[in-house]
C-alpha positions as CSV (number, residue, x, y, z in Angstrom):
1,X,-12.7,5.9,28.5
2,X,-13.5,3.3,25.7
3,X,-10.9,1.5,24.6
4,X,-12.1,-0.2,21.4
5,X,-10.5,-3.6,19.7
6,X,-7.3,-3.5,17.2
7,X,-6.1,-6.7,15.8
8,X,-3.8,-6.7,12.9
9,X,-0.9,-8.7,13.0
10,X,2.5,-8.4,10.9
11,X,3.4,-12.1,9.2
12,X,5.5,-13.9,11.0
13,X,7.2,-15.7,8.4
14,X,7.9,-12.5,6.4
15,X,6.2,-12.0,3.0
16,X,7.4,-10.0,0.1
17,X,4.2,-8.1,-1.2
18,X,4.6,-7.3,-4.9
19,X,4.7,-3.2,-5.3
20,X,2.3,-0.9,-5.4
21,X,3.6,0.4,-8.6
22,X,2.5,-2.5,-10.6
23,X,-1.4,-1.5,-10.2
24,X,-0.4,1.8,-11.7
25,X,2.2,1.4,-14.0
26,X,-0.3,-0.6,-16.5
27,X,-2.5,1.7,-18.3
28,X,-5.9,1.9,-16.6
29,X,-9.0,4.1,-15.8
30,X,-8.1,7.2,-13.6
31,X,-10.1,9.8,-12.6
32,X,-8.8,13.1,-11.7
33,X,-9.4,13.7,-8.1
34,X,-8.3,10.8,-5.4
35,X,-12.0,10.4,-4.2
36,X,-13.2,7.0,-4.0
37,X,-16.2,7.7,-1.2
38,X,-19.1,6.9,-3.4
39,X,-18.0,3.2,-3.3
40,X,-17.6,3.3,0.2
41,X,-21.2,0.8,0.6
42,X,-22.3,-1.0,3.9
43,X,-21.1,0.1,7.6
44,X,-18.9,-2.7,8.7
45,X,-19.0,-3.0,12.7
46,X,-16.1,-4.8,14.5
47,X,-17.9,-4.9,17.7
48,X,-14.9,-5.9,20.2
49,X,-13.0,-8.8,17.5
50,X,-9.9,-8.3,16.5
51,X,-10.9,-8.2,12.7
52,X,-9.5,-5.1,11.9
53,X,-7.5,-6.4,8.7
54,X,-10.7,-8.4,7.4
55,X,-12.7,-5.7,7.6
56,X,-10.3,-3.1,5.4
57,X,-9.9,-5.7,3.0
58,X,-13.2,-6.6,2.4
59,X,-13.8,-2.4,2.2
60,X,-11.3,-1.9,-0.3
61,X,-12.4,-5.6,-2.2
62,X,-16.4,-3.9,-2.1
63,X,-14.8,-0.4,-3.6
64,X,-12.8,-1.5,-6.4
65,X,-15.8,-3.1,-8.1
66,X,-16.5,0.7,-9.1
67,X,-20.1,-0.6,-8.7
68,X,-23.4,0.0,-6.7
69,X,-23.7,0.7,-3.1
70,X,-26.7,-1.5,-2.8
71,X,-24.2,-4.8,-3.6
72,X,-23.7,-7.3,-1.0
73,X,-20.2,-6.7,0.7
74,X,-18.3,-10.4,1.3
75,X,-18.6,-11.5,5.0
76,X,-15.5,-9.8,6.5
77,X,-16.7,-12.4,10.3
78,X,-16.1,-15.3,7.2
79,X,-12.5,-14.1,6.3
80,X,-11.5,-13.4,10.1
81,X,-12.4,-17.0,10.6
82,X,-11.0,-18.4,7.6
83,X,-7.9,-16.5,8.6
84,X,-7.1,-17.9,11.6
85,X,-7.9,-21.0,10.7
86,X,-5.2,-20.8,7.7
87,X,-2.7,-20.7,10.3
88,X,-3.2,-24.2,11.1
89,X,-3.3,-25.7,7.2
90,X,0.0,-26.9,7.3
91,X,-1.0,-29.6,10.2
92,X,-2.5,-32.7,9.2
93,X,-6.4,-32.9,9.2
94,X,-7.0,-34.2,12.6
95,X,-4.9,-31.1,14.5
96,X,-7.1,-29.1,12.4
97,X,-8.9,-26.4,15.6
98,X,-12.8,-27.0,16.1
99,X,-12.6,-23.6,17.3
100,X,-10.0,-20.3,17.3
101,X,-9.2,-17.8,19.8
102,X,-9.8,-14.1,18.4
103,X,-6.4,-12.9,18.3
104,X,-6.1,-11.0,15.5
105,X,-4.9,-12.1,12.1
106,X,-2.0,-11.6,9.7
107,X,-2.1,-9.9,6.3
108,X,-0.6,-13.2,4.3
109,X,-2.9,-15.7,6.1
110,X,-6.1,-13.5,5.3
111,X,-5.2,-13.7,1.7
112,X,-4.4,-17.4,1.9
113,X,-7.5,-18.1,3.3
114,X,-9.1,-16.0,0.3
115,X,-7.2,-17.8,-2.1
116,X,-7.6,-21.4,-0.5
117,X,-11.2,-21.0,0.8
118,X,-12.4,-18.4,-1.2
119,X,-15.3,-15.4,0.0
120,X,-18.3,-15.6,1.3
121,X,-21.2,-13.0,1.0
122,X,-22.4,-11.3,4.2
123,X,-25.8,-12.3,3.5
124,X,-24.7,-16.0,3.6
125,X,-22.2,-15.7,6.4
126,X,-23.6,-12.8,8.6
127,X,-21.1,-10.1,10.7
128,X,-21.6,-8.2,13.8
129,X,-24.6,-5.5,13.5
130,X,-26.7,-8.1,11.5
131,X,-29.6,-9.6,14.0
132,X,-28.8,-12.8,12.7
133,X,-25.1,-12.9,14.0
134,X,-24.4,-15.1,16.6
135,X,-21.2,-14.8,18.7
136,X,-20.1,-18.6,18.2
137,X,-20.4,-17.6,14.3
138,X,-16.5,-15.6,15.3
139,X,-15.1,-18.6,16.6
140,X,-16.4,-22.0,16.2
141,X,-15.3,-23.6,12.7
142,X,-18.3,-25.1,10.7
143,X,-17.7,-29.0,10.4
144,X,-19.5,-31.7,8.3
145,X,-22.2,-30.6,6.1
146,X,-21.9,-27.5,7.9
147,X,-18.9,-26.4,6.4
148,X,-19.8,-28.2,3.0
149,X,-23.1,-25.7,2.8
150,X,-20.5,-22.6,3.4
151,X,-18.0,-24.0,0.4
152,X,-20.9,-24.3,-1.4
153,X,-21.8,-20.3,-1.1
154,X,-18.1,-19.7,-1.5
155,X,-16.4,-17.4,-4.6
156,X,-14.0,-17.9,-6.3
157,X,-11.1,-15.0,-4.8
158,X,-7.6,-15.9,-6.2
159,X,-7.8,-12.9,-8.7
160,X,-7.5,-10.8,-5.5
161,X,-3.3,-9.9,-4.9
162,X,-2.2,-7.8,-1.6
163,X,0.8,-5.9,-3.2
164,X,2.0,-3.7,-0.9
165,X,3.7,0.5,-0.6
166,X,7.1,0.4,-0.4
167,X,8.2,4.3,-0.9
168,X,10.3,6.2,1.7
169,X,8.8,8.8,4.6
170,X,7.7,11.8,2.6
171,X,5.8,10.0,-0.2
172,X,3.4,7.9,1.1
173,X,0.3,10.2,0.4
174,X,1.8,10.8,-2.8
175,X,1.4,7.0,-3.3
176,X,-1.9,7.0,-1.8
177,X,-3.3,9.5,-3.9
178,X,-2.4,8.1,-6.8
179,X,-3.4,4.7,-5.9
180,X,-6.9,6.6,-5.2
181,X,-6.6,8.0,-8.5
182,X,-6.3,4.5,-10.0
183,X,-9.4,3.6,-8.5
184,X,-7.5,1.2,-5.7
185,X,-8.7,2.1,-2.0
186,X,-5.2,1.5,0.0
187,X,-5.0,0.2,3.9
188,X,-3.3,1.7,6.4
189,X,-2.6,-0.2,8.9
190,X,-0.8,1.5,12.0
191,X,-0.2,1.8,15.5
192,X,-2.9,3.6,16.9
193,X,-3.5,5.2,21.0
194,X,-5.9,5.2,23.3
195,X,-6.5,9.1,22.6
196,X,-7.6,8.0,18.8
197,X,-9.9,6.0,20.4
198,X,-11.9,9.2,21.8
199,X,-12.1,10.8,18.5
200,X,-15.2,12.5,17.9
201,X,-14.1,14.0,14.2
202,X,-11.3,16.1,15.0
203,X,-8.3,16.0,12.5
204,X,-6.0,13.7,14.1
205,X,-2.8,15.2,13.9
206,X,-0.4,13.1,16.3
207,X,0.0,9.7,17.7
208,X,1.4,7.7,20.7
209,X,2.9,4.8,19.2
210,X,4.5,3.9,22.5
211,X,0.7,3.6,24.2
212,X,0.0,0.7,26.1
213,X,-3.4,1.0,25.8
214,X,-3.3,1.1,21.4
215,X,-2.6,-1.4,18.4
216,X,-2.1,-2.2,15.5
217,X,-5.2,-1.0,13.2
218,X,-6.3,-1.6,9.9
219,X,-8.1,0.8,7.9
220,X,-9.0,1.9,4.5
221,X,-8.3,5.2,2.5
222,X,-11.3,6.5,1.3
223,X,-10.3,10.0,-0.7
224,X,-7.4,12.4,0.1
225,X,-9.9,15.6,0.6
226,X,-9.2,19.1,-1.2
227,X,-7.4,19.8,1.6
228,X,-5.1,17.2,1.2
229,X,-6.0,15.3,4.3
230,X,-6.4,11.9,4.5
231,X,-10.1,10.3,5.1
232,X,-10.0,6.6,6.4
233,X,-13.0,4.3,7.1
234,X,-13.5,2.8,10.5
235,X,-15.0,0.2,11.8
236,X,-15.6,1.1,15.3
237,X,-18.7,3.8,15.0
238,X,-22.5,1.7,16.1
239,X,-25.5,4.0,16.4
240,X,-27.8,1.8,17.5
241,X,-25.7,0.6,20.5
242,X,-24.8,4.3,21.2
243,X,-20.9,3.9,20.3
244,X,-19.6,6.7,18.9
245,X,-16.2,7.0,17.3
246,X,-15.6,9.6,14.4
247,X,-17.8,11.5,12.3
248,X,-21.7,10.7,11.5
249,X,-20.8,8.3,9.3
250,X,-17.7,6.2,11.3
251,X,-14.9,8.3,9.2
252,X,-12.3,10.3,10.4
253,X,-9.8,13.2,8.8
254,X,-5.4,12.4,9.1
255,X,-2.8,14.8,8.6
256,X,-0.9,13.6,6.2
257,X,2.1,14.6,7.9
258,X,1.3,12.5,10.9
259,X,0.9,9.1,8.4
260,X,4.3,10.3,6.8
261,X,6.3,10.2,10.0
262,X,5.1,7.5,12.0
263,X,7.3,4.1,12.5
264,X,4.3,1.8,12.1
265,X,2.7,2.8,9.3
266,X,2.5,0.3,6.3
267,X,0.2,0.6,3.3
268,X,-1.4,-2.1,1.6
269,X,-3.1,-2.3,-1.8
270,X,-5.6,-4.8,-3.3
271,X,-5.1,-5.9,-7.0
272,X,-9.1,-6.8,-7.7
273,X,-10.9,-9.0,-9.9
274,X,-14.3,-10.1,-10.4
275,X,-15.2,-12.8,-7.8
276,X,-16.1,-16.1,-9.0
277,X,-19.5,-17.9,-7.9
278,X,-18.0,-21.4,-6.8
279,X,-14.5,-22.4,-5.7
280,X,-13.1,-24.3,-7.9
């Protein structure tokens, strides 16, 4: 049985996320039908790190530029990185980690890191899949000129907010759907078991939150289908290594009902904006 690699982490100085609401409640482009799958763009593969959380945020970042498919996605390997490396920021330069342990990483830290650091392309700061990944590239934090040539290929990402659903059980598809509808791909991030794991594009229709073997998972809405069930991305699916998880394409289909009772379930949404070339 394959076990594959969680990751997210809940803050652990509590943050207060502005609403959901406020990406709606401001009139703005809708479309009729809470499909956002031909954004979708690159496979992102996690391959073992726990970077979950990067990787549904830099999905949902690529799909609210409503643009092409063929654009380059930001490096979600550069985010994880920066991530954890925010978590030392508030110590003074010298107890600053050469290198981090792969851990996972929190929601606020990600988007400090964004914020403070900015984004960098794939293409300048490869992930896993790409032959020109290298392992140390997930841990070891570029020093000297090193990190002076990533700054340098760095965008500017403090128009991106994380607000955050806060509605009761019962209406959280609602909100999804109409975030969907609003041309804003939500993350789900949840507690997920080892039998979700072994999903080979079944509906998944219950959930062990209680497993030993599971996590806490990021992923990101892509449409709620005419069937009103909920299609989230993945990050776990790799062809050419022969690892298979969901459907051809690394999806899989939620009951709603399921997402609406669960204990773990918390729903993120990214405010965009056009990213910046240079930090400022």
């Amino acid at each position: 049985m394959r076990v594959f690699r969680t990751g997210f982490l809940p803050d652990r100085v509590p943050r207060a996320y502005p609403p959901h609401t406020d990406l709606i409640a401001a009139p703005r482009q809708t479309q009729a039908q809470p499909d956002m799958r031909r954004f979708r763009g690159p496979h992102f593969w996690q391959n073992g790190y726990g970077a979950c959380f990067a990787c549904a945020v830099a999905r949902a970042e690529y799909m609210g530029r409503l643009g092409s498919i063929h654009d380059p996605a930001i490096s979600f390997m550069f985010t994880y990185l920066a991530a954890r490396v925010q978590g030392y920021a508030h110590l003074p330069p010298e107890y600053h980690p050469r290198t981090v342990g792969d851990n996972g990483c929190e929601a606020g830290l990600l988007m400090d890191s964004l914020h403070n650091v900015g984004a960098v392309l794939a293409e300048d700061y490869p992930c896993p899949g790409d032959p020109a990944f290298r392992t140390e590239m997930a841990y070891d934090v570029p020093q000297g000129k090193a990190f002076q040539d990533v700054l340098e290929k760095a965008y500017d990402a403090r128009g991106l907010v994380l607000h955050e659903v806060l509605v009761a059980k019962g209406e959280r598809a609602e909100a999804m759907s109409n975030l969907l509808k609003s041309f804003v791909a939500p993350v789900l991030t949840w507690y997920v078991d080892a039998a979700y794991m072994q999903n080979r594009g079944q509906t998944v229709t219950t959930m062990n939150e209680s497993d030993p073997l599971g996590g806490l998972h990021a992923q990101t809405a892509l449409a709620i289908t005419p069937e009103g069930r909920v299609e989230l991305d993945n990050w776990w699916r790799h062809d050419t290594d022969e690892i298979y998880w969901g459907t051809l394409d690394g999806t899989c289909l939620v009951d709603p009902d399921l997402i609406e009772r669960m204990n773990s379930v918390r729903i993120f949404a990214l405010k965009n904006a056009p990213l910046v070339k240079g930090k400022q």
